[in-house]
C-alpha positions in Angstrom: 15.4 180.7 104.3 17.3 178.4 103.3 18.1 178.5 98.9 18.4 175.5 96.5 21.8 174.9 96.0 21.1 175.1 92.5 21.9 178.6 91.7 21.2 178.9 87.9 19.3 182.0 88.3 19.8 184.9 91.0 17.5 185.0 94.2 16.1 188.4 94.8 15.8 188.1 98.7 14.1 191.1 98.8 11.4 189.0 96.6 11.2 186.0 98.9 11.7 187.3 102.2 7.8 189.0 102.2 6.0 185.4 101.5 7.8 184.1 104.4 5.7 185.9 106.5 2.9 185.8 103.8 22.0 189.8 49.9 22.7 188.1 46.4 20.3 185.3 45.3 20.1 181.7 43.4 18.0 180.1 41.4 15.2 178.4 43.6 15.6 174.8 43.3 11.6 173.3 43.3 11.0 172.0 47.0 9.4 169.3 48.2 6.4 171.1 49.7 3.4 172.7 47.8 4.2 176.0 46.7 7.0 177.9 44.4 5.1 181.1 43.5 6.9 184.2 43.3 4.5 186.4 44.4 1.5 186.6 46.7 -1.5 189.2 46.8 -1.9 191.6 49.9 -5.6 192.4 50.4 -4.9 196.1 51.8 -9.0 197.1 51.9 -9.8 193.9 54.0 -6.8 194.1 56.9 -7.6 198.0 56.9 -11.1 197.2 57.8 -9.9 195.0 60.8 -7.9 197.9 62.2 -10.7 200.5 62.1 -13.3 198.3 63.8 -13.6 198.3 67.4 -12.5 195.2 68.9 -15.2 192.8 71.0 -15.5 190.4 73.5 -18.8 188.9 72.1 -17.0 186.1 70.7 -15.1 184.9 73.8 -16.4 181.9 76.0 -16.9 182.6 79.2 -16.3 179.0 79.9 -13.7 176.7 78.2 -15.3 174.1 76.6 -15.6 170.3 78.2 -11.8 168.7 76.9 -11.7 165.0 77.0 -9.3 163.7 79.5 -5.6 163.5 79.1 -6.0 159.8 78.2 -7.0 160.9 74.9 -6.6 163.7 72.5 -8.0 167.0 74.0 -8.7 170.7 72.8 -8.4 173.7 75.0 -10.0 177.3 73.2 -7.4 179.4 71.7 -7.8 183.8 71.8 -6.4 186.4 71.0 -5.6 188.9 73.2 -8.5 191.1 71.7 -11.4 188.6 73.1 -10.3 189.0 76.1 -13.5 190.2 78.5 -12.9 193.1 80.1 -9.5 193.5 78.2 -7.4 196.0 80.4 -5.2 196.6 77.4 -7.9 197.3 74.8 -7.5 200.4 72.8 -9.8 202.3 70.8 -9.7 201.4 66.9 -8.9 205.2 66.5 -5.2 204.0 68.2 -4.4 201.5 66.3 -0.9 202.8 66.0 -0.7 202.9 69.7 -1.8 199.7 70.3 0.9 198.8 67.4 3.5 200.3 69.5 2.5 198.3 72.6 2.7 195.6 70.9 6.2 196.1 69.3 7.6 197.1 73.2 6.1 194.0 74.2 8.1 192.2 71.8 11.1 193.9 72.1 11.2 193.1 75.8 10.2 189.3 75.0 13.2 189.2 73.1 15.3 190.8 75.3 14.3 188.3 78.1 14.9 185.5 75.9 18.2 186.1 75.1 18.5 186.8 78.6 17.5 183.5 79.4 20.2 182.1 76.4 22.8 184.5 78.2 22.5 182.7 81.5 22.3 179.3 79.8 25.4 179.6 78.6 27.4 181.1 81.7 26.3 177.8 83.9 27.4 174.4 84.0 24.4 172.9 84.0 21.0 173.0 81.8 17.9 175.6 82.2 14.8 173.3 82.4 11.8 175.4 83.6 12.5 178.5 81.1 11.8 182.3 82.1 11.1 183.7 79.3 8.4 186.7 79.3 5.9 186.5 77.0 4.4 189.2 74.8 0.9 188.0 75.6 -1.3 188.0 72.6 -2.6 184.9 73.1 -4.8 183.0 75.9 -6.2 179.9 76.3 -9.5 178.4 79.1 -8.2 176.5 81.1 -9.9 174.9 84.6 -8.3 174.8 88.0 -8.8 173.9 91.7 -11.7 171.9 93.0 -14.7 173.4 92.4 -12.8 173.9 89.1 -12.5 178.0 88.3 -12.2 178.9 84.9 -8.9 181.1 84.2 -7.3 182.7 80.9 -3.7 182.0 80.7 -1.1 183.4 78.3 0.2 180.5 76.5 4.0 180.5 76.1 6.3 177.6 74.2 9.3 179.2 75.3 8.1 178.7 79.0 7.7 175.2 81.5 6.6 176.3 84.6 2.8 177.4 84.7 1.5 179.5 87.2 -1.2 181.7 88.7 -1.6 184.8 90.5 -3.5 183.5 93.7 -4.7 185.4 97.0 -3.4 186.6 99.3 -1.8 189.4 97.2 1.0 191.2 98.3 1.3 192.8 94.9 -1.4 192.0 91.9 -1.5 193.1 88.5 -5.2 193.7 87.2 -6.4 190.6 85.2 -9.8 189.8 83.8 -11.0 186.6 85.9 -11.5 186.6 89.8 -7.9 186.1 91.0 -8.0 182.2 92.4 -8.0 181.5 95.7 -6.3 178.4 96.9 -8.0 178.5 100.1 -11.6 177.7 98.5 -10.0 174.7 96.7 -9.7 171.4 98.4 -7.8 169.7 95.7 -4.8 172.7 96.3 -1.6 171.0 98.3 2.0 172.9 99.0 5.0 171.3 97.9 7.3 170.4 100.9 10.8 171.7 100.1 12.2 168.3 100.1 10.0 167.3 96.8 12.1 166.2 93.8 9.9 168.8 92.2 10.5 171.9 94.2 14.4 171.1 93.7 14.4 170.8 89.5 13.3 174.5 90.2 15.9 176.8 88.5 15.1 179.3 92.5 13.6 178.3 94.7 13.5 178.5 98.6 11.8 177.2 102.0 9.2 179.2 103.9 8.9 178.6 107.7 6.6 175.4 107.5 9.4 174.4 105.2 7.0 174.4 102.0 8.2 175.2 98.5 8.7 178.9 97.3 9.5 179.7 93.6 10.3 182.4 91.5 10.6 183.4 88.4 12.8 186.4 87.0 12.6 188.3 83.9 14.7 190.0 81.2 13.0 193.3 81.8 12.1 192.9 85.3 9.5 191.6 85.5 8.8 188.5 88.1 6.2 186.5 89.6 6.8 184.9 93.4 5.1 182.6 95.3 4.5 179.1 96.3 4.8 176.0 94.7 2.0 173.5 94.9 -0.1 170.8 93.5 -3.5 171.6 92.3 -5.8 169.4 89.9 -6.5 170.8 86.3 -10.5 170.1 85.3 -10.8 168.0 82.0 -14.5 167.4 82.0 -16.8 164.3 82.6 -15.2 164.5 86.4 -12.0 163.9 85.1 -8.6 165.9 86.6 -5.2 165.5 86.9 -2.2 167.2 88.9 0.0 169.4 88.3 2.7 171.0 90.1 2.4 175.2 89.4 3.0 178.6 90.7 1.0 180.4 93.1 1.9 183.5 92.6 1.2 186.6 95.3 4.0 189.1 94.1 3.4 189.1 90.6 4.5 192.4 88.3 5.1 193.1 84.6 3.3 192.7 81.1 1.1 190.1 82.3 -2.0 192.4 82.2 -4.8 190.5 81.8 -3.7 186.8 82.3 -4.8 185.3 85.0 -1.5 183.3 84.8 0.8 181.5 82.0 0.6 178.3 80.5 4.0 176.9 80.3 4.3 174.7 77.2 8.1 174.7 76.7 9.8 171.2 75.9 11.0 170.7 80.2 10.0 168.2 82.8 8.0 171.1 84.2 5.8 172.2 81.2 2.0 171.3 80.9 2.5 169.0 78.2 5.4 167.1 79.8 3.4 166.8 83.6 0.1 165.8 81.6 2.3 163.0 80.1 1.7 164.1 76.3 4.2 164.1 73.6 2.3 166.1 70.8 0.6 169.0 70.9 -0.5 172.1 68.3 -1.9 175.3 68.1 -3.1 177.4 65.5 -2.7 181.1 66.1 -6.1 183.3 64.2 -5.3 187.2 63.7 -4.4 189.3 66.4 -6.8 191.6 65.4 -9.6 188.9 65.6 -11.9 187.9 68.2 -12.1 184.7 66.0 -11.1 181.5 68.1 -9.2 178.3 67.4 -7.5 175.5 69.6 -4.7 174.2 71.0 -4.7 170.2 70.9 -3.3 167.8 72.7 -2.3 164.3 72.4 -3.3 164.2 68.7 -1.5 162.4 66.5 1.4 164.2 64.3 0.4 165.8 61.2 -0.3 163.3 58.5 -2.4 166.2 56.1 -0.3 166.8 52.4 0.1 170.1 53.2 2.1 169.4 56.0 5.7 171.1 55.8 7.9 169.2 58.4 11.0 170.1 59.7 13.4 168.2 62.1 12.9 169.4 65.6 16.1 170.3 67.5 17.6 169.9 71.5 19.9 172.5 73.1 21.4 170.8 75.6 22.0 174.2 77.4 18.4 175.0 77.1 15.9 171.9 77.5 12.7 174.7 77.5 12.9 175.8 73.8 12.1 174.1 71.0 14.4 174.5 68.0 14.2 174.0 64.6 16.3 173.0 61.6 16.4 175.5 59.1 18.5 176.1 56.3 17.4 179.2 54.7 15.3 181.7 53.2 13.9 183.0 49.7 12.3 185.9 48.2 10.4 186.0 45.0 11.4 182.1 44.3 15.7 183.1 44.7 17.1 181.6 47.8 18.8 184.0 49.5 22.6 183.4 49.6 22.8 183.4 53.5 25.2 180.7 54.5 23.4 177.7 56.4 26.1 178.1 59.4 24.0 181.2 60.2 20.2 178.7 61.2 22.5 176.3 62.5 23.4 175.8 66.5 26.8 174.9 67.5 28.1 172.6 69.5 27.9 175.0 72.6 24.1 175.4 72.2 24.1 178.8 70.2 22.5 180.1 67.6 19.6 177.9 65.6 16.0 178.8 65.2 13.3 178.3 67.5 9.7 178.5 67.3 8.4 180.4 69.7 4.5 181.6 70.6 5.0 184.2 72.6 7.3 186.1 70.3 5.6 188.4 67.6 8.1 189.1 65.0 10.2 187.1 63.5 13.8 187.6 64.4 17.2 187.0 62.5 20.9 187.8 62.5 22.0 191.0 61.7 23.5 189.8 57.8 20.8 187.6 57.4 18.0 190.3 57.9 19.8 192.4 55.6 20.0 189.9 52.6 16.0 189.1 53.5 15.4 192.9 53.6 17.1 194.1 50.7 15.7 191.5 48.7 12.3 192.5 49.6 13.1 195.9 49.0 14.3 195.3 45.6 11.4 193.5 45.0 8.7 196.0 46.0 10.7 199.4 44.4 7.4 200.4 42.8 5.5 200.9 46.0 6.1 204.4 47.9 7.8 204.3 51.2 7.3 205.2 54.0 9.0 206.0 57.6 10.2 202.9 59.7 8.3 202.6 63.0 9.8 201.2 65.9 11.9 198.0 65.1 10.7 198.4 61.4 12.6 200.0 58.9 11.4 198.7 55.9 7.9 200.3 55.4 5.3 201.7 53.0 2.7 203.6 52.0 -0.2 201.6 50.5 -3.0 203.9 51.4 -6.1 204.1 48.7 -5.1 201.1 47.2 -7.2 197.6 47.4 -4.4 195.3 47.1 -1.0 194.4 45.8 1.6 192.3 44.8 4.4 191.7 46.7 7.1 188.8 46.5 6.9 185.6 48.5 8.8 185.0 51.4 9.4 181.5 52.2 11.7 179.7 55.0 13.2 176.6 53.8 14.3 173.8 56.3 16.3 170.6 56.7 15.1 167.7 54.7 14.6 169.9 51.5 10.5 171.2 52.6 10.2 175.0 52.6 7.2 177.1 54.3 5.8 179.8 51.6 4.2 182.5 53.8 1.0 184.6 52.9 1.3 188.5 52.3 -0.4 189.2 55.0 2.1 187.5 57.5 5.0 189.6 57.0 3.6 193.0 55.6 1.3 194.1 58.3 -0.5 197.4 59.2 1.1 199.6 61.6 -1.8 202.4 61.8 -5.9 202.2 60.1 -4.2 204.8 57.8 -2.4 202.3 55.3 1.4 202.1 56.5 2.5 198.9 56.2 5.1 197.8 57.4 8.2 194.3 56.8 7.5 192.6 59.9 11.0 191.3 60.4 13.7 192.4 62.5 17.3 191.8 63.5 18.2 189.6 66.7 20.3 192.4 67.8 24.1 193.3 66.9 25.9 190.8 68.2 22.9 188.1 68.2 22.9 184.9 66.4 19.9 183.1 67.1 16.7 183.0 65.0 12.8 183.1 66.1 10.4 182.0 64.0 7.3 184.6 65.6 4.0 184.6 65.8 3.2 187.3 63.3 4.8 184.5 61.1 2.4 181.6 62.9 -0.6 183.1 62.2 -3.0 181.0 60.2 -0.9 178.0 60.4 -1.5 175.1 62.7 1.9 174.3 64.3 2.3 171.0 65.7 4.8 169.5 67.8 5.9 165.7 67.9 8.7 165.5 70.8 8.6 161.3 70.8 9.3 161.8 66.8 11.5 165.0 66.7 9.4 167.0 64.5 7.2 170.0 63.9 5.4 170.6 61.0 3.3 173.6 59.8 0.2 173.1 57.9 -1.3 176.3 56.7 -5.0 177.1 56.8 -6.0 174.8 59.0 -7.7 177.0 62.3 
């Protein structure tokens, strides 16, 4: 076996050796978005209702729909976790609280392998590009591989390039809800030679016997998927395809349940978007809780709607897979919280900023700067009961028997003077069918100082990402 000389991540021979035989507050000045209310209404009686009904698959398409080829602008179906058929992580309506925990370990380790990821950055001489960041899994999208094409639900992730499947023969298989692909029943499926320029911009990789491409993938909590790397041809309808390079994973293990694989849609030279040649893409994220459907689009042209917020997207140099975004602050009620701006921004050796990220749940801050957002929100709903934290939330109440409230408007406000006013609903969120709610925020960690802007925080919005121009915008309501 002989390694990439690249050695940006740590090959676990043990791995690789089987598949060689196999606050205080300001004034808010008036922004140049839409919104400057203070407060925002909570509909406790309606979210309730989602949590006590059991979750179905009725909704989900057993086939993607027909996308247009990559030569113009495409749509791919976007689910929630909950839609999944055959869901091996669906829980009872009457454990709602469990499946809250779940999620929140989920998270927790997403974050924990992304800062991992950061860690390692950092400690190199030269760039990341493919990205191994885990993530949390609540959404999948339909996507069509291999010829005859096979219809597959894979975990989309921003804060990941490579995509990859979990293929026969399996050494070691999670359980997932499609037929695991086969690459031997495809005749469009080709190995990588270890010699391809491909197999090399791997951050590990290795050469089995017939000196084809292996790859691997490692992640912050352990998790891993291993396997070869190959060409295969994606299915856009109308007997159109195109290649891509992916995984083939057959030693695959960790919170991948479900997925059949991962869509990598990180900012590399290895994501989807980048090997499909595309330089915009959205999504818009529905409620987890939903079986409610939406899309992620491709190739469409950057956002040109009125309620657009736009921000300037950012490059870490260290870190090519994430995409960062320039922030300057927050606000509560209509007062801008009096967080310095030095603690959104990233320096000059790549740390800190914001990123958007898909595959993260809650939104994460520094340590000082979740405190002034916190206490601000606290002072701001001292007439509603409280109630124990739960998990990474400490900043939770007790809203049972009531049909709504009023609570104060969080907003994020970025470069270029635009701020993002969020709804109730994506930052006080149920944590059981019995009316805790709970401040969906939390801190990076103690000594952390980077920012992700979650999903939880997504939801409802359509986010859209313009690489060629440098921006992302978010334009609420628009599933």
């Amino acid at each position: 076996m002989a390694p990439n000389p690249k050695p940006l991540l740590l090959i676990t021979s043990l791995l690789l050796l089987p598949l060689l035989s196999l606050s205080s507050s300001r004034t808010l000045p008036h922004p140049k978005s839409s919104t400057t209310t203070t407060t925002t209404t909570l509909s406790i009686t309606q979210i309730l209702q989602n949590t006590q009904t059991p979750l179905s698959s009725s909704s989900h398409q057993s086939n993607p729909p027909t996308p247009k080829p990559p030569s113009s602008p495409f749509s791919l179906p976007l689910h929630s976790r909950s839609s999944l058929p055959n869901n091996p992580h669906h829980i009872p309506s009457s454990s709602y609280r469990s499946l809250t925990l779940s999620r929140l370990l989920r998270d927790s380790l997403r974050v924990s392998s992304l800062l991992s990821c950061l860690s390692l950055a950092h400690n190199t001489s030269s760039p990341i590009v493919s990205g191994t960041s885990q993530g949390s899994g609540e959404y999948f999208t339909r996507l069509s591989f291999g010829r005859p094409p096979k219809p597959l639900s894979l975990v989309l992730d921003t804060g990941s390039d490579l995509t990859w499947l979990q293929c026969r023969p399996c050494l070691d298989c999670y359980q997932q809800s499609d037929p695991i692909f086969d690459p031997s029943s495809s005749s469009s499926y080709s190995p990588l030679p270890c010699s391809s320029p491909l197999c090399r911009s791997l951050d590990v990789s290795a050469c089995a016997r017939n000196r084809s491409c292996l790859y691997q993938v490692s992640y912050g909590d352990g998790s891993f998927t291993v396997g070869d790397f190959a060409s295969e041809s994606v299915a856009f309808g109308d007997g159109n395809d195109q290649r891509i390079a992916l995984g083939c994973g057959h030693d695959n293990e960790g919170l991948f349940v479900g997925a059949a694989g991962l869509l990598g849609l990180g900012a590399g030279a290895l994501s989807f978007p980048s090997q499909i040649k595309v330089s915009t893409f959205s999504y818009c994220l529905v409620d987890r809780d939903s079986v409610d459907s939406s899309t992620l689009d491709f190739g469409s042209a950057a956002a040109s709607d009125a309620a657009a917020v736009t921000a300037p997207l950012l490059r870490n140099r260290k870190m090519e897979t994430f995409y960062y975004v320039g922030m300057t602050g927050m606000s509560v009620g209509g007062e801008v919280l009096s967080i310095p701006a030095s603690a959104f921004e990233m320096d000059e050796a790549g740390e800190g900023g914001v990123i958007v990220d898909s595959g993260t749940a809650v939104t994460r801050l520094p340590v000082e700067a979740y405190g002034s957002l916190r206490e601000a929100f606290k002072k701001g709903t001292g007439g509603l009961p409280a109630a124990e934290g739960v998990a990474l939330f400490d900043t939770c109440y007790d809203l049972s028997g009531r049909e709504s409230v009023e609570v104060p408007t969080v907003a994020f406000h970025f470069a270029g003077g635009k701020s993002l006013a969020l709804a109730a609903k994506n930052y006080l969120i149920p944590v059981d069918s019995e009316g805790t709610f709970c401040f969906a925020f939390a801190p990076t960690g103690t000594t952390g100082r980077l920012s992700i802007i979650g999903n939880l925080q997504q939801q409802g919005t359509r986010v859209a990402f313009d690489v060629a121009n440098s921006v992302v915008s978010f334009t609420p309501n628009k599933c």
